[in-house]
Backbone bond lengths (Angstrom), bond angles and torsions (degrees), N, CA, C in turn:
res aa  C-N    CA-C-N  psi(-1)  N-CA   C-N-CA  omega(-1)  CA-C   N-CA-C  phi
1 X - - - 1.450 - - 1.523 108.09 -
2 X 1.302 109.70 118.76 1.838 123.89 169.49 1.654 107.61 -53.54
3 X 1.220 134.31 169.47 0.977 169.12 169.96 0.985 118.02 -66.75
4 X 1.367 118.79 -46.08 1.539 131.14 161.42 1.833 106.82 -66.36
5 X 1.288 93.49 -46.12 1.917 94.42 -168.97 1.788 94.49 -61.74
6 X 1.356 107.56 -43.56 1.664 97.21 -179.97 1.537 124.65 -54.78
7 X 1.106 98.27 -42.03 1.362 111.08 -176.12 1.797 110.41 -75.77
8 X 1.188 110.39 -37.05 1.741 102.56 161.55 1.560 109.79 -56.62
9 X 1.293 107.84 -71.67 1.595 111.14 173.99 1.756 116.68 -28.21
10 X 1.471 116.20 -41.15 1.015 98.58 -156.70 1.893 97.54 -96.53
11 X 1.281 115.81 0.65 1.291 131.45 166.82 1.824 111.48 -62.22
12 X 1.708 94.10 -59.78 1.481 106.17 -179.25 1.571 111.03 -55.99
13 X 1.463 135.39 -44.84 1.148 154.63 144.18 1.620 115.67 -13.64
14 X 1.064 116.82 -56.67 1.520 138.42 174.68 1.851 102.61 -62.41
15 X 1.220 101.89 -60.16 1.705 97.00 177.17 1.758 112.37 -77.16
16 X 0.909 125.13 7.58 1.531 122.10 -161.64 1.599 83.24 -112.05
17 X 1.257 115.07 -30.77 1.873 112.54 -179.19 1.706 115.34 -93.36
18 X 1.256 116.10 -36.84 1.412 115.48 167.45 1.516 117.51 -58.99
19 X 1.636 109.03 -46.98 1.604 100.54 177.42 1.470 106.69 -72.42
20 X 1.367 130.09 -32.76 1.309 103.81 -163.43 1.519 115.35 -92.14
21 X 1.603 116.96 2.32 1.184 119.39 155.55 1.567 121.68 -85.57
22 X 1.688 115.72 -15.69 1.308 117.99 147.26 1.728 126.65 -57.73
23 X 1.328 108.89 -27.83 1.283 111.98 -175.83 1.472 104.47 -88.78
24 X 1.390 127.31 -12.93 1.068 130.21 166.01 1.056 123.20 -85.02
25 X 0.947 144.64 -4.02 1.529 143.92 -152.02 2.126 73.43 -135.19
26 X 1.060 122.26 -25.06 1.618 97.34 173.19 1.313 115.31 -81.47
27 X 1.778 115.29 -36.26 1.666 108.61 -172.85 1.822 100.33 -70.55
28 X 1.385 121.91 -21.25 1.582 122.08 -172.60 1.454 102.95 -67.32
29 X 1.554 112.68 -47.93 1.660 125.00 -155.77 1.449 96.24 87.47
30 X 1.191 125.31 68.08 1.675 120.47 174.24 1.284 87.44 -115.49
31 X 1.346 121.61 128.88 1.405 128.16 171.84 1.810 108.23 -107.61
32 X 1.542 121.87 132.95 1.916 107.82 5.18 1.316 139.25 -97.81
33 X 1.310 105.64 111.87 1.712 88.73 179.17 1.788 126.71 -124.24
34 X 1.091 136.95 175.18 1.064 103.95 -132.58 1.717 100.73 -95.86
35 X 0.945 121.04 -179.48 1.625 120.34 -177.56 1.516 130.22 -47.97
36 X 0.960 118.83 142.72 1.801 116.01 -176.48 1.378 104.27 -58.62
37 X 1.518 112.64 -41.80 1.624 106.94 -168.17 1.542 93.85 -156.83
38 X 1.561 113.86 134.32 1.469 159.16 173.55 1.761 94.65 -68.00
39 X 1.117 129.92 144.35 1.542 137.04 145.56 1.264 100.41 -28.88
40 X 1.704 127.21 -55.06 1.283 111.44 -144.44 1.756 102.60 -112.54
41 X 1.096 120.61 -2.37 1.123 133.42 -169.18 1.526 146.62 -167.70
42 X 1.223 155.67 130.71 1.437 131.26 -177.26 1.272 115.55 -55.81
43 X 1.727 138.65 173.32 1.230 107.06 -144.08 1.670 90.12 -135.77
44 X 1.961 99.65 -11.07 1.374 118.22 179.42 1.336 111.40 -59.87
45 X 1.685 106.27 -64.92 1.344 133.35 171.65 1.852 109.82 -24.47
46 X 1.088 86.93 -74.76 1.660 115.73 165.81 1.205 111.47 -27.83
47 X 1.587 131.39 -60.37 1.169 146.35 -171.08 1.541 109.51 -52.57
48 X 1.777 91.99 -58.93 1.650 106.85 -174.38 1.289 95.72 -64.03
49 X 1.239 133.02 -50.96 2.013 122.44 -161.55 1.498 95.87 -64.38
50 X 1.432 134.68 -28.62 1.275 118.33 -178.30 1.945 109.27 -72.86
51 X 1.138 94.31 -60.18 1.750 93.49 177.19 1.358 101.13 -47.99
52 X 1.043 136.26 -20.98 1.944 119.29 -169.78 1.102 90.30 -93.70
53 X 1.702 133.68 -39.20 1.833 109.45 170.59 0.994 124.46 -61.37
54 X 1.668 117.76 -43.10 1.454 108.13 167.98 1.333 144.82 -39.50
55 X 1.606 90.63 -38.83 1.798 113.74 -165.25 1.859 87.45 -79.89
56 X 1.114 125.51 -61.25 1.742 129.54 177.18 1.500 98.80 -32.54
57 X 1.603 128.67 -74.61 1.424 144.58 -134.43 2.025 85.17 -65.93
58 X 1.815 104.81 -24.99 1.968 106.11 -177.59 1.491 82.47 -67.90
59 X 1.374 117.52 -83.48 0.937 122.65 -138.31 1.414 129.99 -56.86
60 X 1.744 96.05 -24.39 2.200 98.45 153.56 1.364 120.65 -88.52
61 X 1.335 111.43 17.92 1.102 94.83 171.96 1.599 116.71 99.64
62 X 1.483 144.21 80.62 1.707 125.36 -136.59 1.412 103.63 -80.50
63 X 1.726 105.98 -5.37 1.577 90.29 -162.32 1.667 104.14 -144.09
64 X 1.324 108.42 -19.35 1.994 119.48 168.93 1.566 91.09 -40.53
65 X 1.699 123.73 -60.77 1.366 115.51 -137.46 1.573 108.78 -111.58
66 X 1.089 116.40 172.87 1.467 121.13 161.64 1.462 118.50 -53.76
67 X 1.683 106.60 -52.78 1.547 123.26 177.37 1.430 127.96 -43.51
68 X 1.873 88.46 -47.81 1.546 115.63 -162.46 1.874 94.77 -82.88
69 X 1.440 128.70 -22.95 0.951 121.41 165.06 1.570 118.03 -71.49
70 X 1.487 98.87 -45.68 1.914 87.52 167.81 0.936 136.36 -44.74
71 X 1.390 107.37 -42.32 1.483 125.40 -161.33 1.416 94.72 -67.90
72 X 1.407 133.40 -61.72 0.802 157.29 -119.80 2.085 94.75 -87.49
73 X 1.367 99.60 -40.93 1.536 110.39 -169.94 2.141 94.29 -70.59
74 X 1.805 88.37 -47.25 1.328 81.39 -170.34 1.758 112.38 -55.71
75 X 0.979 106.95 -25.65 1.460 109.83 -178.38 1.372 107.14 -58.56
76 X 1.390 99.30 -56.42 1.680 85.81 -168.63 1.659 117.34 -79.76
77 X 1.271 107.13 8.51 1.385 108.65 -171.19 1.749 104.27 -93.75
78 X 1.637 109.41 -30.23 1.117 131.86 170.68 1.303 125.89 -29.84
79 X 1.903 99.20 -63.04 1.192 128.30 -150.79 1.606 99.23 -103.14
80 X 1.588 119.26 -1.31 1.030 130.56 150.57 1.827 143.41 -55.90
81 X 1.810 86.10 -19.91 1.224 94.32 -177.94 2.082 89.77 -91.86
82 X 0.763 127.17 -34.17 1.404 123.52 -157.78 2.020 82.09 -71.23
83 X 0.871 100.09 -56.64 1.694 116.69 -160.14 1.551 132.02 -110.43
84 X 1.221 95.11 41.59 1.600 116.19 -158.90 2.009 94.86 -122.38
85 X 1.539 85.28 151.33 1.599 88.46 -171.07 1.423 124.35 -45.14
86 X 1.179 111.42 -32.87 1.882 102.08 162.45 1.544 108.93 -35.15
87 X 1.186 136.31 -38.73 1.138 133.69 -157.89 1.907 99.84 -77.79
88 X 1.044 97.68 4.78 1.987 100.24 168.02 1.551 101.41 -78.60
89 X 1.657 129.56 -20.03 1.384 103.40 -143.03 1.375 76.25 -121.40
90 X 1.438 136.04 -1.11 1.622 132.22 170.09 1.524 112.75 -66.19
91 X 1.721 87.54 122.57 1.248 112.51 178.70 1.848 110.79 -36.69
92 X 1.077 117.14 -29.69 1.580 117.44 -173.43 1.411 91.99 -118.62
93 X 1.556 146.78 62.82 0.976 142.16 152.15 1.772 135.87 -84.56
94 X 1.699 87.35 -11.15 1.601 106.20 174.30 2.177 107.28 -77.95
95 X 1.578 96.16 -16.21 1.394 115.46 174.71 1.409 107.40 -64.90
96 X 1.480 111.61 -49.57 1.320 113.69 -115.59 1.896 87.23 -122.20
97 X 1.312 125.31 -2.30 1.228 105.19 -136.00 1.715 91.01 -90.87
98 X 1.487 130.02 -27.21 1.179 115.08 -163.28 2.145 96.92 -65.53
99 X 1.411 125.72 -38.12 1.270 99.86 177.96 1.510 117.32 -60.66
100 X 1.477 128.11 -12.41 1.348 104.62 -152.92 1.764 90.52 -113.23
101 X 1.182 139.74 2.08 1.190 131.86 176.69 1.679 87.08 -88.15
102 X 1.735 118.12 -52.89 1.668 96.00 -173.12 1.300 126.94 -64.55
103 X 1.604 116.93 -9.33 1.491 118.91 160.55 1.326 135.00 -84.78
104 X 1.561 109.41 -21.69 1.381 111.90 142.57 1.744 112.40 -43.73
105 X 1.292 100.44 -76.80 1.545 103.18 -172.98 1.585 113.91 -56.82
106 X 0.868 154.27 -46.35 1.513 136.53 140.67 1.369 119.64 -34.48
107 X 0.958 125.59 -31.18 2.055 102.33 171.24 1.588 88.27 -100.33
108 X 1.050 168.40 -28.74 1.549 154.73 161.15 1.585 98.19 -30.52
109 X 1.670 107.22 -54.31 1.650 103.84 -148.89 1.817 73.29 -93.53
110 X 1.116 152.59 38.74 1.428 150.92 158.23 1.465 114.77 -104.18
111 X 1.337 114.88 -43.07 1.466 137.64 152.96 1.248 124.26 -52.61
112 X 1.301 121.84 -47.77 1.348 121.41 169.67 1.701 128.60 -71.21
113 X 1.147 91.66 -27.02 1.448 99.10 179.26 1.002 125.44 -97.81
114 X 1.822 118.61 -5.72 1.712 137.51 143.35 1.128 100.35 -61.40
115 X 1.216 150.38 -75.76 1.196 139.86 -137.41 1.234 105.75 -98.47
116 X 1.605 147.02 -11.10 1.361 152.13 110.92 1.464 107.42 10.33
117 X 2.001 97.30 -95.83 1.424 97.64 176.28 1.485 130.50 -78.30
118 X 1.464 119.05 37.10 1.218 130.97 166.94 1.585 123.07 -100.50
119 X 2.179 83.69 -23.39 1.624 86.51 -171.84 1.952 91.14 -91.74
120 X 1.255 115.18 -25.95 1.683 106.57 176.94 1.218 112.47 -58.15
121 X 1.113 125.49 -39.53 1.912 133.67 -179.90 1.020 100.97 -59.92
122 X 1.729 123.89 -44.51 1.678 81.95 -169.41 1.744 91.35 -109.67
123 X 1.123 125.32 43.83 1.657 130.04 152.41 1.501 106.51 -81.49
124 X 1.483 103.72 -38.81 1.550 109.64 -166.64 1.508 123.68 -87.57
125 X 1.559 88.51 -15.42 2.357 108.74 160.74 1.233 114.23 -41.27
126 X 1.539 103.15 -42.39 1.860 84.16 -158.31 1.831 106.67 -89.90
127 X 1.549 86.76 -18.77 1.640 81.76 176.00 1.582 113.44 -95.31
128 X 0.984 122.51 5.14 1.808 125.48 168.19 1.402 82.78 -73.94
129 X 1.360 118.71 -87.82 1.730 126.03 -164.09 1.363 104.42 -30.18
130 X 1.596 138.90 -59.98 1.349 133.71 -171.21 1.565 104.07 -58.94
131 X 1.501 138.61 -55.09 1.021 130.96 164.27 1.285 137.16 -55.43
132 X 1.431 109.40 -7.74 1.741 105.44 153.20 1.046 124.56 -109.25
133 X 1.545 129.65 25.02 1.247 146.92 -153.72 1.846 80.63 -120.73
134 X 1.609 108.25 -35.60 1.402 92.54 -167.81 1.392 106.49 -101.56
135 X 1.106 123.14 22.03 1.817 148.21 -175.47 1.545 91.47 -64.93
């Protein structure tokens, strides 16, 4: 495992523990936590589908694969809604702010390190193709 793959992993890791201690602090009633239900959705539900992308986006790998890169965006795009800059203008944000700046910064450093090894892949195209050209 690269340096980069650790460091995604240990990004994905970071959001897989903030939500599910968010989701805990909702089934307890530990305030603050975040609402039972969203306009558009329950927020529990929500919680769990984000930790199961996260936990998937480890387990292929966040950055070897195509998948493990999806997964990996969806994750942080996920965990964006819980912890994404809207969360400056929440009424309980003086509560709330040390999780949502480190979940910013875990899907930032999730983003960067997708599109990192997105820009090496296709650095490494033209010389795969020339070396099987000489196959």
């Amino acid at each position: 495992m690269t340096q980069n793959d650790r460091t995604a992993v240990a990004a994905l890791a970071t959001l897989i523990v903030l939500q599910l201690i968010m989701l805990s602090a909702l089934y307890a009633g530990i305030r603050p936590h975040p609402p039972v239900a969203t306009p558009l959705f329950g927020i529990a539900p929500f919680l769990g589908a984000s930790v199961a992308v996260a936990l998937s986006a480890m387990i292929v790998q966040p950055l070897a694969t195509a998948a493990g890169r999806g997964l990996s965006l969806m994750a942080a795009v996920m965990a964006l809604v819980s912890f994404g800059p809207q969360k400056y203008f929440d009424a309980q944000f003086a509560l709330i702010w040390p999780a949502v700046i480190l979940g910013q910064i875990a899907a930032l450093v999730i983003l960067a390190r997708v599109l990192n090894a997105l820009r090496q892949k296709g650095e490494a195209a033209p010389y795969a193709a020339a070396s099987a050209g000489q196959a």
